[in-house]
Structures are given as C-alpha cells and as structure tokens.
VOVEX-900175 format. One record per residue (C-alpha): residue number from 1; residue in three letters; y, z, x. Coordinates in steps of 0.25 Angstrom, whole numbers, plus 5000, padded with zeros to 4 digits. Example, Ala and Ser with C-alpha at 12.3 -4.5 7.8 and 13.67 -1.06 7.14 Angstrom:
BEGIN
R    k    r    c2    c3    c1
R    1  ALA  4982  5031  5049
R    2  SER  4996  5029  5055
end
This chain:
BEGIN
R    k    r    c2    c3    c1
R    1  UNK  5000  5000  5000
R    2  UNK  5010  5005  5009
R    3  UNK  5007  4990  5018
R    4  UNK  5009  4984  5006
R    5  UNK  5022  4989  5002
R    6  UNK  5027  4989  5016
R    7  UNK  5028  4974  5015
R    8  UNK  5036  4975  5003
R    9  UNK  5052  4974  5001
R   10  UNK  5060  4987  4996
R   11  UNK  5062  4976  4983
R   12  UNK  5048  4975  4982
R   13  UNK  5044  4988  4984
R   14  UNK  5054  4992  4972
R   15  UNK  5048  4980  4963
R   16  UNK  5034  4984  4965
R   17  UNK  5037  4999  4962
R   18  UNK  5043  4998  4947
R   19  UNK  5031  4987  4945
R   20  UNK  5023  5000  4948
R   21  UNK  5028  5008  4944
R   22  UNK  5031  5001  4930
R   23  UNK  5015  4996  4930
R   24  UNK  5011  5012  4933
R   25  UNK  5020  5015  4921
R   26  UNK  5013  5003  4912
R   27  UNK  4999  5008  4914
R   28  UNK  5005  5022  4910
R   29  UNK  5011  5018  4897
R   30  UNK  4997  5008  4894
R   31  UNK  4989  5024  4894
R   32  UNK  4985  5027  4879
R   33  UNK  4992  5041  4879
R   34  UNK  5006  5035  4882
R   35  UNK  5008  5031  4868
R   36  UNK  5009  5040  4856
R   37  UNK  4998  5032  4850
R   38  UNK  4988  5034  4860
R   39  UNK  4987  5018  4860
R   40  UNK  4988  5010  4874
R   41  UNK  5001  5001  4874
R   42  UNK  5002  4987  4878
R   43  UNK  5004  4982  4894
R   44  UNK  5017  4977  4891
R   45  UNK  5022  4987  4882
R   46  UNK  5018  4997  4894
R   47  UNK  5025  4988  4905
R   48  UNK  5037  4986  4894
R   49  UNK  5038  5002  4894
R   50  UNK  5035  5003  4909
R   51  UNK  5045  4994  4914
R   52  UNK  5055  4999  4905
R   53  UNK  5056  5015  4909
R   54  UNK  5052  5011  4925
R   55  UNK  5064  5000  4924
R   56  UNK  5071  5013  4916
R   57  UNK  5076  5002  4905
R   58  UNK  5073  5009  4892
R   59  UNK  5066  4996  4884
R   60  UNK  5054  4999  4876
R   61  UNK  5044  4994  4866
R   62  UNK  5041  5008  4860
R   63  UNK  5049  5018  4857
R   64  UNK  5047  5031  4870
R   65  UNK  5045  5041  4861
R   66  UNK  5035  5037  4850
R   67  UNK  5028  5027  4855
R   68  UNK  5026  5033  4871
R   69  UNK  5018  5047  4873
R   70  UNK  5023  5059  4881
R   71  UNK  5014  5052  4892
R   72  UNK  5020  5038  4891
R   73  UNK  5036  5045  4889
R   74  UNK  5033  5052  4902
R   75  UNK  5026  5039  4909
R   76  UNK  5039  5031  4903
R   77  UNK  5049  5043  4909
R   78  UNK  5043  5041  4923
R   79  UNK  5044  5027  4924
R   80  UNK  5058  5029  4920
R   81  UNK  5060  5040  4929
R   82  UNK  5053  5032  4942
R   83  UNK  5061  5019  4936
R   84  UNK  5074  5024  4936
R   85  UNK  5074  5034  4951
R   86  UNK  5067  5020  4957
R   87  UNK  5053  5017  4961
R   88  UNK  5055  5018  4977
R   89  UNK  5063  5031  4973
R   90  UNK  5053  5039  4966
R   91  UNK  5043  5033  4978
R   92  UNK  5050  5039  4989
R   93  UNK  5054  5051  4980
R   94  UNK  5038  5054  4980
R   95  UNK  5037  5050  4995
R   96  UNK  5048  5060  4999
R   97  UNK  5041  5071  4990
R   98  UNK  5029  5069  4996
R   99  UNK  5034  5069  5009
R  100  UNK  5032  5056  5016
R  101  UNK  5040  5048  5024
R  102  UNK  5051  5040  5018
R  103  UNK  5051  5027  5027
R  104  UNK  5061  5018  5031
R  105  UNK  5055  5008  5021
R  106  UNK  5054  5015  5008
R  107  UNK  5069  5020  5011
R  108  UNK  5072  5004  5012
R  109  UNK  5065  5002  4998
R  110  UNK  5071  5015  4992
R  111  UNK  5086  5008  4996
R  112  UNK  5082  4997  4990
R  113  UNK  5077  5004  4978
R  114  UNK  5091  5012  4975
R  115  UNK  5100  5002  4980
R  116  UNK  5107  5011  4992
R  117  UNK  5115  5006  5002
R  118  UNK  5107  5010  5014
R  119  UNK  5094  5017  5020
R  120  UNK  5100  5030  5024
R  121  UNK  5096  5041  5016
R  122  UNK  5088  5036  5006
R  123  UNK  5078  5046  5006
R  124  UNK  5089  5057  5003
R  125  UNK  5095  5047  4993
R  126  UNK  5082  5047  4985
R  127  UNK  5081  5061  4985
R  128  UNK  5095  5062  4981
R  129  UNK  5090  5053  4968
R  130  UNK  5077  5062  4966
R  131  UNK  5086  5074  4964
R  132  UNK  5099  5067  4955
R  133  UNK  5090  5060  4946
R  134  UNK  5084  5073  4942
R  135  UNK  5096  5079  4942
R  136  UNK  5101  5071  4932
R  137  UNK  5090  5069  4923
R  138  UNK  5088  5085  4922
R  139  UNK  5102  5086  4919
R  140  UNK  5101  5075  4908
R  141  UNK  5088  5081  4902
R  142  UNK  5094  5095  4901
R  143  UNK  5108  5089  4893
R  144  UNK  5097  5080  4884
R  145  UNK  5088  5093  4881
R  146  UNK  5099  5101  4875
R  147  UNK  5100  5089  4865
R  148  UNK  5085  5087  4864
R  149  UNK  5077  5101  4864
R  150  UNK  5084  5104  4853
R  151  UNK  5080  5092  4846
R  152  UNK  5067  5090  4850
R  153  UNK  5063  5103  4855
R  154  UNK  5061  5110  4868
R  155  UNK  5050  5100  4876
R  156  UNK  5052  5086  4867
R  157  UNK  5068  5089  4872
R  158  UNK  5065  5093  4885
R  159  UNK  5056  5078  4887
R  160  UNK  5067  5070  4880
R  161  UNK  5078  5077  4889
R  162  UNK  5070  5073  4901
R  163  UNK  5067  5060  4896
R  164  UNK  5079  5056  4891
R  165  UNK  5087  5061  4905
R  166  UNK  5077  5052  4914
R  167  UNK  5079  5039  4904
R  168  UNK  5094  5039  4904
R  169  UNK  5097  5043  4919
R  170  UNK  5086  5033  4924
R  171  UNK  5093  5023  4915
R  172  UNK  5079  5020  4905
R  173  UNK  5083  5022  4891
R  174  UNK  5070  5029  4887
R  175  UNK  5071  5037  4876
R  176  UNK  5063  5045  4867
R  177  UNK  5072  5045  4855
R  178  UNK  5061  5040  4845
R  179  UNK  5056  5053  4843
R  180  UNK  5069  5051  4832
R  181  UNK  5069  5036  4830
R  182  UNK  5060  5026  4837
R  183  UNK  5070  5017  4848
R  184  UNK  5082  5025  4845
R  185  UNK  5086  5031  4858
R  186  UNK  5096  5038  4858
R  187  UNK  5105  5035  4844
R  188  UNK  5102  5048  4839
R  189  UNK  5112  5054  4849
R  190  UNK  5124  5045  4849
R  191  UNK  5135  5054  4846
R  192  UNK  5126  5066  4856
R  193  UNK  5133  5068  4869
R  194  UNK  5122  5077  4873
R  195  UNK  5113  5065  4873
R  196  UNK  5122  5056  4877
R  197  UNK  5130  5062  4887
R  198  UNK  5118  5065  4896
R  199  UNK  5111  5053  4894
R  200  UNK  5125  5045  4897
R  201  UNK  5126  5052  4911
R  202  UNK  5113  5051  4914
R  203  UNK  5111  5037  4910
R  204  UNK  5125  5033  4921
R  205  UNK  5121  5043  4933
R  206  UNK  5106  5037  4933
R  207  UNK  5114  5022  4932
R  208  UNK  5125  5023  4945
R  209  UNK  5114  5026  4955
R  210  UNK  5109  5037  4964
R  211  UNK  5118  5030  4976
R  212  UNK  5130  5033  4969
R  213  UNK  5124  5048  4966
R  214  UNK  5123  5049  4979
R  215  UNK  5135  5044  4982
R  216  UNK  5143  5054  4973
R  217  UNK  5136  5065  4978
R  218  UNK  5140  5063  4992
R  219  UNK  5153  5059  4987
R  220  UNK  5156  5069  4976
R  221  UNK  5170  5065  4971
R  222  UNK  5176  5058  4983
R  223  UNK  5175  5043  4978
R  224  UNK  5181  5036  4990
R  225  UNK  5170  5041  4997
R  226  UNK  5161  5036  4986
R  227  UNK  5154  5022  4990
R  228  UNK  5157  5011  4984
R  229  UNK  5145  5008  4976
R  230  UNK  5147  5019  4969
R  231  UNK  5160  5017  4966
R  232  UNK  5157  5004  4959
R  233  UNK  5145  5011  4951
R  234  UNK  5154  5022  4947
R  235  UNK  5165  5013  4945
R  236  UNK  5157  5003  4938
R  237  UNK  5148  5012  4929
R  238  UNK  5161  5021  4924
R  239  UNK  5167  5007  4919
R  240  UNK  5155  5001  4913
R  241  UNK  5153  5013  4905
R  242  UNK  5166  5014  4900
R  243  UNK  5170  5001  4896
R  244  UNK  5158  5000  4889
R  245  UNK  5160  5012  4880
R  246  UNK  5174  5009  4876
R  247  UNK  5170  4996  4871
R  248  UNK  5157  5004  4863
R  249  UNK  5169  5015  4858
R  250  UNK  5180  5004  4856
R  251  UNK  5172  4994  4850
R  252  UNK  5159  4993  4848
R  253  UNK  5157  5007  4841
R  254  UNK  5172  5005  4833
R  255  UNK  5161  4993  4824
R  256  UNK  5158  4997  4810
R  257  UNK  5143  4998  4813
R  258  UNK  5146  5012  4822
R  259  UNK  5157  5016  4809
R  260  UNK  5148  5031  4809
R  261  UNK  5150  5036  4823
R  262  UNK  5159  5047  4826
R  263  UNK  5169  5045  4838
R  264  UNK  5160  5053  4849
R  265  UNK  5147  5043  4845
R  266  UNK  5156  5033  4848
R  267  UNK  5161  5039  4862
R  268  UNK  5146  5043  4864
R  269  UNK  5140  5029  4861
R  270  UNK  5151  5020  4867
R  271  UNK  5148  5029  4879
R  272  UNK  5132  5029  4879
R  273  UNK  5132  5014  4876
R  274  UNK  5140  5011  4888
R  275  UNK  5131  5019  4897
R  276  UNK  5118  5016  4893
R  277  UNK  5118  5002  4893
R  278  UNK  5120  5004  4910
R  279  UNK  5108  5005  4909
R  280  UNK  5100  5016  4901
R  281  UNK  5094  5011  4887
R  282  UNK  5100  5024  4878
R  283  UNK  5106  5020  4866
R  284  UNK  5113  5027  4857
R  285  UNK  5119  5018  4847
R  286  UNK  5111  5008  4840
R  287  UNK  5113  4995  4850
R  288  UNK  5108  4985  4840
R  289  UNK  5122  4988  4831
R  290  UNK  5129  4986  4843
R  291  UNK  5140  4973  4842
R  292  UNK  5138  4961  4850
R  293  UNK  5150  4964  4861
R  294  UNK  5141  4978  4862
R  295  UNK  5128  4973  4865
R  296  UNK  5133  4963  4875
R  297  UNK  5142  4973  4881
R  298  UNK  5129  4982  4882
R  299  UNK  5122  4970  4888
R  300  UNK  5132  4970  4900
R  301  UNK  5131  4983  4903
R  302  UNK  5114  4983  4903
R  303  UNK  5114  4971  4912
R  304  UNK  5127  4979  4922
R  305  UNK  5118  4991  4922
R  306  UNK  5119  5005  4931
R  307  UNK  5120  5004  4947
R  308  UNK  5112  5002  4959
R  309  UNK  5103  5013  4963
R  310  UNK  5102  5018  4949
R  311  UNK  5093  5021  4937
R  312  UNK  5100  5010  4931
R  313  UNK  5097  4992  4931
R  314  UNK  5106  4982  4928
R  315  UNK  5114  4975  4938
R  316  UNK  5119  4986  4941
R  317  UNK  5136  4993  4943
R  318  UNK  5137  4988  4957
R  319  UNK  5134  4974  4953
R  320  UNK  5143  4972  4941
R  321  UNK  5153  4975  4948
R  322  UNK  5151  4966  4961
R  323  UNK  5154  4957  4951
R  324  UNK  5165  4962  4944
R  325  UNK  5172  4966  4958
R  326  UNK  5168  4951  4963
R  327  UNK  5177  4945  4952
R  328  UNK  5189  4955  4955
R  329  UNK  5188  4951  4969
R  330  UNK  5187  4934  4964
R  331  UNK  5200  4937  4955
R  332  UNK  5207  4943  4966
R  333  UNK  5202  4932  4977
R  334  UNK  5195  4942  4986
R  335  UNK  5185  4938  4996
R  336  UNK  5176  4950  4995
R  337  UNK  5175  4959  4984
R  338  UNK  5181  4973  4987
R  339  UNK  5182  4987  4978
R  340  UNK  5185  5000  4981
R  341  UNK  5191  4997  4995
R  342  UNK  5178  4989  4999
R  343  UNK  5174  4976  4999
R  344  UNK  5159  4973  4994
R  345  UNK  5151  4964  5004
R  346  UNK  5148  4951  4997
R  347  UNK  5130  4954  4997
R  348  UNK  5135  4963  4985
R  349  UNK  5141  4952  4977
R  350  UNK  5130  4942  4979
R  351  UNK  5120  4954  4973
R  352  UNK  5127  4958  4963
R  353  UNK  5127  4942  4958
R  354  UNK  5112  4940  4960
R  355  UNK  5111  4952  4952
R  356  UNK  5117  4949  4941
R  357  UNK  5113  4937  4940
R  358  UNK  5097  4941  4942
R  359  UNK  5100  4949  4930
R  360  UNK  5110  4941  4920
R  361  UNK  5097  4930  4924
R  362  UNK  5088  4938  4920
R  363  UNK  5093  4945  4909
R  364  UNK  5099  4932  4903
R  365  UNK  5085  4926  4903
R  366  UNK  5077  4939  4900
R  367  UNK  5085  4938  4887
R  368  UNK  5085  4923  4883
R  369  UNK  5070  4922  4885
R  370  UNK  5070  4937  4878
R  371  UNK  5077  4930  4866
R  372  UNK  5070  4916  4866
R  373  UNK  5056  4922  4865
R  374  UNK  5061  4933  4855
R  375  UNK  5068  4927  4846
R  376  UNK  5080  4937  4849
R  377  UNK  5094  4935  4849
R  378  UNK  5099  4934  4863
R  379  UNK  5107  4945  4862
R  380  UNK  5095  4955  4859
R  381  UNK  5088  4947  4868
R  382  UNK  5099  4949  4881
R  383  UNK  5100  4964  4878
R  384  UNK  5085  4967  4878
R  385  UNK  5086  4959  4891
R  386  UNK  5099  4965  4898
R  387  UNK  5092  4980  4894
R  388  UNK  5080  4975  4901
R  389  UNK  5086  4970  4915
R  390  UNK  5098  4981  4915
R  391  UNK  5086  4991  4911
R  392  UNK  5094  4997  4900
R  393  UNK  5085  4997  4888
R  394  UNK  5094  4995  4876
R  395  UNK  5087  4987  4867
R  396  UNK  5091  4982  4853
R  397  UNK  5079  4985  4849
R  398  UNK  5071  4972  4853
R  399  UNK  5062  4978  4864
R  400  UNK  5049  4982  4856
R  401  UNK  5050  4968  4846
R  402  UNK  5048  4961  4860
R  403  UNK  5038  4953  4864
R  404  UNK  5028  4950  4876
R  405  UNK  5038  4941  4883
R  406  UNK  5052  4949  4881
R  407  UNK  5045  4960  4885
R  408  UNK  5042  4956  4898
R  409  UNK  5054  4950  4900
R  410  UNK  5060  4963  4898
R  411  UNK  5051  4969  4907
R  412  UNK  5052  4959  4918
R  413  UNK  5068  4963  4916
R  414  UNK  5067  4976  4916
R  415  UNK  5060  4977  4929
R  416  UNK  5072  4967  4937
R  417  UNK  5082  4975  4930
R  418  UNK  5075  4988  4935
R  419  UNK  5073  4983  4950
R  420  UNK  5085  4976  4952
R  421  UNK  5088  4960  4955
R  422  UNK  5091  4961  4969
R  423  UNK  5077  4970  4971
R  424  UNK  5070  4959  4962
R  425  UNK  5075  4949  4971
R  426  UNK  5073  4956  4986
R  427  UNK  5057  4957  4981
R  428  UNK  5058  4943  4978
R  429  UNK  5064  4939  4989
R  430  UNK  5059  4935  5005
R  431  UNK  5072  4944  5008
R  432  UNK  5069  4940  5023
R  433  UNK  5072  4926  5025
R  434  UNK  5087  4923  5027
R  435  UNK  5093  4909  5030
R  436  UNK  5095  4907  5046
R  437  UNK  5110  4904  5045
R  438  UNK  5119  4902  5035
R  439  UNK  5121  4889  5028
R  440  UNK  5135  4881  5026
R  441  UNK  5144  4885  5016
R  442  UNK  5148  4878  5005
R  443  UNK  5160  4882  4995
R  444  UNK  5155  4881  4978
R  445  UNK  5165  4881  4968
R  446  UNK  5164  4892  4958
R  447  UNK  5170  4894  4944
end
C-alpha cells in the first residue's frame, strides 16, 4: 500500500481518499439496520446518501430522520464529519494520535489538501483544526440543546444539538427535522434566534477557512498585520452576506406571499437566507415561494461558495474576487492587479479563471442535461445542479422524484465540487512535462 500510494500526486492521493472513503460509507448505508425499515437500500440510493454527507452538500433522496436509523444517522454524521475537516486531515489526525511520524510527503499532501500557502507548520496547523473545530461544534451543540432538550427531551435533544452543530459548521445541510414534517428542515424555527443564530455562526466560521482562523488567532485585532487572503475572505464574506440580505429584507420578503411575517422573521430569514446558500443547505423559508430575481440570486451565491481551506465548496471568496479585482484593475488600465497595498502575481488570476469556468461548464451542462432528461424547467433544473457542484444542498424539492441519470449527474458534481477544480485537474494532469522555451508572442483582440 504505502509503494503504491508513494507513486501518487497529493491531488491524487486527496481524490482516492473521498472515493473511500464515500464507497466505505455506501457499503454502511446498504446494512439492513441502517433503515427504519429493516430493509436493505439500493447502491445508488447509498452512494447518492454517501456522496452527499462525505461532499458535506446536504441532498438526499429520504428524508434523515425517518427514513435512516440511529446507525445509518450516525454513519451519515461521520461521513459529514470526515468530509467537512478533510480526508488527509483526519488521516494525519490518526497518525499524530498514534504517534507516528509525519513525513515530508504526507505534509505535501496535507497542504494540498487545506490550500495553505507553505510546508512549515502544518502538522501544528492541523492540530490547530483538530481543537477549533470541536471547539466550535461544542459551542454550537450547547446553544441548539437549550432549544432542543426541552423540546425533544434530554438525550433526543442532546443528539440533534450535536448533529445539527456538526452539519452546519461543516457546511452539510443534514438535518433531522422530520421528526416534525418529512423535508422540512428548519422552517419550524424561522423567527427562533436561538436556532438561528448558532446555526448562522457556525455555518460562516466552518465557511472562511481554518488558514484564516489561524491567521486571526495570531493576529487577534491587529489587521494590517493580517494576511492578505484573509482580508479578501473577510472582506469578501461580510459583503456577500450583506447585500444578499437586504435584497431578501428590502425586496423579496416585502412580496405579498410572506404578508404574515413579523418584522424580526424577516430580519432573521433575509439573514439566514443570505448565509446558507454560502454553502450549507438549511433553509428556513420555503425556497419554492421564493420569486425569480430570488432564486437566481441564491444560484450565484451557491456556485461563489465559502473560502479555500474550509468546510465550504464552491468557487470559493478568493476567486470571486480575482475576478472582481481583475475588472477594477482593466477600468483603471493597471497592468497588475493590486488590493490592500499589494499586488497579486498573475498565476492567481489565471486560477481563478480556469475555475470558474471548470464549474460554470460543469454546472451549466450538469443542468441542461438535468433538464432534457427530466423533463424539468431549467430553472429547477440549474438550482439542483449549482447545489450540487457548490455542495450546498438546497433543493426545490426535485432531489427524491429524480431519476437513475440526474442522480449520478448529481453525484458526479457533487464529488468535483467537494474536491475542488484545480485538485481535479493536478490528478488529471502529467504535471511534470513543461515546454523547453517559450514560444513567440502573438497579440488577440478582446472585446
């Protein structure tokens, strides 16, 4: 084993391990016990499930509470779990418990795996993740249990606490709501901030990205001092957050159809709706009464995502906005692009292109052929599509009436969107054979 995965690349190494570990999780799922029923579920109903909590999207074909066991919800809250924290991360978690040696290459693959900007330290960076992500998710599962245990009593509350922290600050979407109404997540508690709150927090910390934890904790308050990726995450996240909700509060939820909400639902929904598209799955609005400037808007946000290094998919902050910042600096006639008193070496632009137009070609075809082969309006079609590839997992209710090919599609998505473009394309790559000199340039016209 260890010959064989010492000729792999990191890319690779990260590819074969959510293919694992997603197949591990498929063969759990297929076990008799991990249905209510006592009946054995499909392969690709499994795999469908699987792919969805280790890609910590949140699109299922059953409703998680009545349809999945105690076993199968705890199989589920693994994979999501494993998914969110990374593959290599948990690897080397279990390797530094154990005590063995962390070499030189799994550090290369566990910087490949959380997108930091160097070798040095990553060992102590990944405990650093061990400790903040359970941090958090304890923190989280104490603020849901005071709403829960009194709802559901002491132990049921206690699980959904738990579950409910791990789903939102790994950026799943799982939930176990239909204990109330089958596929309702969280619509119950649309006016609670007690729910909402927590889940909101958790949902952004688990979405900027352990680098920028770090960064902050060394940091503290002194932003000059704070790098310049995480100002752009920062920066990035507070805005697309923001203007989201006041086009929820200003526009969307002024419509008739919302007429019986009170002026705190509205705060609370415009909020929540702006945050977990970025990319959690909750809901606690009914999408599907959503207008159409709504839906689209939510589709932007699925496909931008959270930010490198974190539970979240999507393109990601950093490369929304290379783009924006490439545009400024094309209006003003600058020859690099430059923010924050630094200038951005041009590898970062030429990523954040491929990227998005691995997932805008992906997703674009993910939902045409979604479409064509359900019968769907495209619209339904492209949502179920960007919630795939960004791993959100908000759904207009489409996911379970799916069929054998949309189904794949949609897994097939969700596992790029999870392992990101450029990793797709390092695995796919020679990456070794560059061109002896450089050929003549040639000017094209743009535009």
């Amino acid at each position: 084993m260890s010959k064989i995965l010492g000729g792999l690349t990191p890319a690779k190494v990260i590819l074969g391990g959510f293919l694992l570990l997603i197949l591990s999780g498929t063969l759990l799922l297929m076990l008799p016990f991990a249905t209510r029923s006592g009946e054995s579920v499909p392969f690709l109903d499994a795999l469908f499930t699987a792919t969805s909590a280790t890609c910590v999207t949140g699109l299922v074909l059953h409703d998680t509470y009545t349809f999945w066991s105690e076993f199968g919800q705890l199989v589920i809250l693994l994979l999501i779990q494993t998914g969110g924290m990374g593959v290599v991360t948990v690897a080397v978690a279990v390797a530094m418990f154990t005590g063995k040696k962390i070499g030189l290459r799994q550090r290369l693959v566990m910087q490949e795996s959380i997108s930091a900007p160097q070798m040095g330290g990553i060992v102590r960076l990944t405990s650093f993740i061990l400790k903040a992500t359970f941090l958090f998710e304890g923190i989280g599962a104490f603020f849901l249990a005071l709403r829960f245990c009194p709802e559901f009593g002491l132990l049921r509350g206690l699980w959904f606490a738990v579950f409910h922290s791990i789903s939102a600050f790994c950026n799943a979407g799982f939930d176990l709501m239909g204990i109330r109404e089958p596929f309702s997540s969280l619509t119950r508690y649309v006016g609670d901030p007690l729910v909402n709150l927590p889940v909101m927090l958790l949902i952004v910390t688990g979405g900027i990205g352990f680098f920028v934890w770090d960064d902050l904790r060394h940091n503290k308050l002194n932003i000059h001092h704070y790098r310049l990726q995480t100002k752009l995450v920062l920066s990035g996240t507070g805005l697309l957050i923001l203007l989201p909700a006041a086009f929820f509060f200003f526009y969307e939820f002024q419509q008739p159809g919302w007429s019986g909400m009170s002026i705190g639902e509205r705060l609370l929904a415009s909020l929540f709706q702006s945050v977990t598209p970025r990319t959690a799955g909750f809901n606690t609005v009914d999408l599907t009464q959503l207008q159409s400037p709504g839906i689209l808007l939510i589709i932007s946000l699925m496909v931008i995502g959270g930010s490198p290094g974190s539970t979240a998919g999507g393109i990601k902050t950093t490369t929304f906005a290379m783009l924006i910042l490439c545009v400024g600096s094309t209006f003003r006639k600058k020859d690099c692009i430059q923010c924050f008193s630094r200038r951005i070496p041009p590898e970062a632009l030429r990523n954040a292109v491929t990227i998005l137009m691995l997932y805008l070609t992906l997703f674009l075809c993910g939902g045409n052929l979604i479409s064509c082969v359900e019968g769907l309006p495209l619209s339904a079609a492209l949502f179920e599509a960007a919630s795939a590839i960004g791993t959100v997992g908000l759904s207009l209710g489409i996911t379970g009436e799916l069929g054998v090919v949309s189904r794949i599609t949609l897994i097939t998505l969700m596992y790029f969107g999870r392992v990101g473009g450029l990793t797709m394309l390092y695995a796919l790559a020679d990456g070794h054979l560059r061109p002896p000199a450089q050929l003549p340039l040639e000017k094209v016209t743009v535009g």
